[in-house]
N, C-alpha and C positions, 0 to 999 in steps of 0.2 A: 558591411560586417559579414565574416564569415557564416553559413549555417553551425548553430553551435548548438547538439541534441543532448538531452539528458535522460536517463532512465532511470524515474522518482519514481517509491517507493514507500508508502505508510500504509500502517495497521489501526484495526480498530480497537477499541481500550479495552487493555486488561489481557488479548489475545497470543503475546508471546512474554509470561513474564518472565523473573531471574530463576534460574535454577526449571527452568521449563524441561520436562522429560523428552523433548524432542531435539533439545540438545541448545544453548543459549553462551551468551558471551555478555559481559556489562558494555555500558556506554563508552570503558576508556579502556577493556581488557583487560583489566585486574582480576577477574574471575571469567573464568569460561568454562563450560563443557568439554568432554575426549572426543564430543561427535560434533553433531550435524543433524540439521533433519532428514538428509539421503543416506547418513551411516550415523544413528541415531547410539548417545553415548550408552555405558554401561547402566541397567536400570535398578533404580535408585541414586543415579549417581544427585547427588545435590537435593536429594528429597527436603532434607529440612528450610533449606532458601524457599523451594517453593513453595514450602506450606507456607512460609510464612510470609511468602508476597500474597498469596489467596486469602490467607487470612486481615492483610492489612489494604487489601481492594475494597473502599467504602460502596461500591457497586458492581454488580456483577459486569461479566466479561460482555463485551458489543458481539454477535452474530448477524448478519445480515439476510435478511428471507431476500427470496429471490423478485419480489416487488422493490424493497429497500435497495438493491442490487442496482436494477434498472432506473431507480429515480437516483442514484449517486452518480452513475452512470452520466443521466441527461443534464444532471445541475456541472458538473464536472463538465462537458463536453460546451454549454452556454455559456458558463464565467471563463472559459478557458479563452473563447472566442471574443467576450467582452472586454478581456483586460490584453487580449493582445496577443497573447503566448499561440502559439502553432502548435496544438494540437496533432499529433499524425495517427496514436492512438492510444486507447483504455482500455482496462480491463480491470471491474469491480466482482472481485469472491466477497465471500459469507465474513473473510476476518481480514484483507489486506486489498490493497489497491495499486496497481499499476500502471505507467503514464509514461507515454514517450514525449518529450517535449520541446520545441526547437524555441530556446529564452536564452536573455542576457542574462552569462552568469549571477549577474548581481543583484538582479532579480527572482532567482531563486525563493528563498527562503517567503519573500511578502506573495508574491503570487504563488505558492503551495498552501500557505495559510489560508490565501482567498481561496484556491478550491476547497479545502476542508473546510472551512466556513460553508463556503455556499451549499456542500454535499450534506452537512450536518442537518443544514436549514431548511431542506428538502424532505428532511425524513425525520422532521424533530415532533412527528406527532405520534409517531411511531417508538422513536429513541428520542427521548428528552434529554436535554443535560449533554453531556460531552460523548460523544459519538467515537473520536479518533486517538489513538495515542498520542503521546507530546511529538516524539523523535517522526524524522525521515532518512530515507537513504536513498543519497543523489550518485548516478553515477555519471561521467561524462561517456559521450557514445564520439570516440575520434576518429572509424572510417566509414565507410559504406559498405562491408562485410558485417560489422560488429553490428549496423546501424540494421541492416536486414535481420541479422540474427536475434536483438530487441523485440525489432519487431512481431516477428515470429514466434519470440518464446512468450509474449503478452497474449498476442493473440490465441496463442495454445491454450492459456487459462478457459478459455468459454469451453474446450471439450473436457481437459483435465480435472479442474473444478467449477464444474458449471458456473463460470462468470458469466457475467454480462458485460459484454465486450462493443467495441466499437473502433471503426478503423473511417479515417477519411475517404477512403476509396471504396468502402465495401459497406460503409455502415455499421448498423445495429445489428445483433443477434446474443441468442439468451439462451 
């Protein structure tokens, strides 16, 4: 079987909701934002969505201190190894996570739920209760420029937003 990498993607609950001033799109495009969060839309735009996703969050928004950081990090980096998936690297910030990952397509969806599982379970004395948001975003990485480029731009997280990062060749740093 060919190498076949993916560049997954999840956040933590509550952290980018509808109508988010940083600029947001729903699950199927029916509503979006004029921006982006590099060209962030007109402000106010969607103010009233947002209230009223803040208002209708039975728990406030997950943050991640930078101890939480590093233990999502290491449970991420063991059940990745456990279940099989090729790990090449990680990088956990304060609200989202990112994972380069060489898996069978179809395996996707049950082996990101086990790392969120196991990253929750790590940090559940800390964050009780639901930890991640529902959604993920998969992308496939088809060559070895793209697949460099991934990598790079995850790894950028540890200086950009101080993640806790972790690559197979280089390790840990925070």
């Amino acid at each position: 079987m060919p190498e076949l990498w993916f560049h997954i993607q999840w956040g933590t609950f509550g952290s980018w909701l509808p109508g988010d001033p940083r600029g947001f799109r729903n699950h199927q495009h029916r509503i979006h934002s004029r921006g982006d969060y590099k060209n962030p839309p007109p402000p106010g735009e969607h103010r009233g969505l947002h209230n009223y996703a803040q208002r209708v969050l039975h728990k406030p928004r997950i943050t991640l201190d930078n101890d939480a950081k590093a233990a999502v990090r290491d449970a991420i980096i063991a059940k990745s190894s456990r279940d099989g998936a090729h790990l090449r690297c990680v990088a956990v910030s304060s609200n989202h996570v990112h994972a380069l990952l060489n898996i069978d397509p179809d395996h996707i969806t049950p082996v990101v739920g086990a790392l969120k599982r196991a990253s929750s379970h790590a940090i559940r004395d800390r964050f009780p209760g639901r930890v991640w948001g529902a959604r993920k975003h998969v992308d496939a990485v088809r060559d070895q420029g793209y697949l460099s480029n991934v990598e790079s731009y995850i790894l950028a997280h540890s200086r950009i937003e101080r993640a806790a990062t972790w690559h197979e060749r280089m390790g840990c740093s925070e």
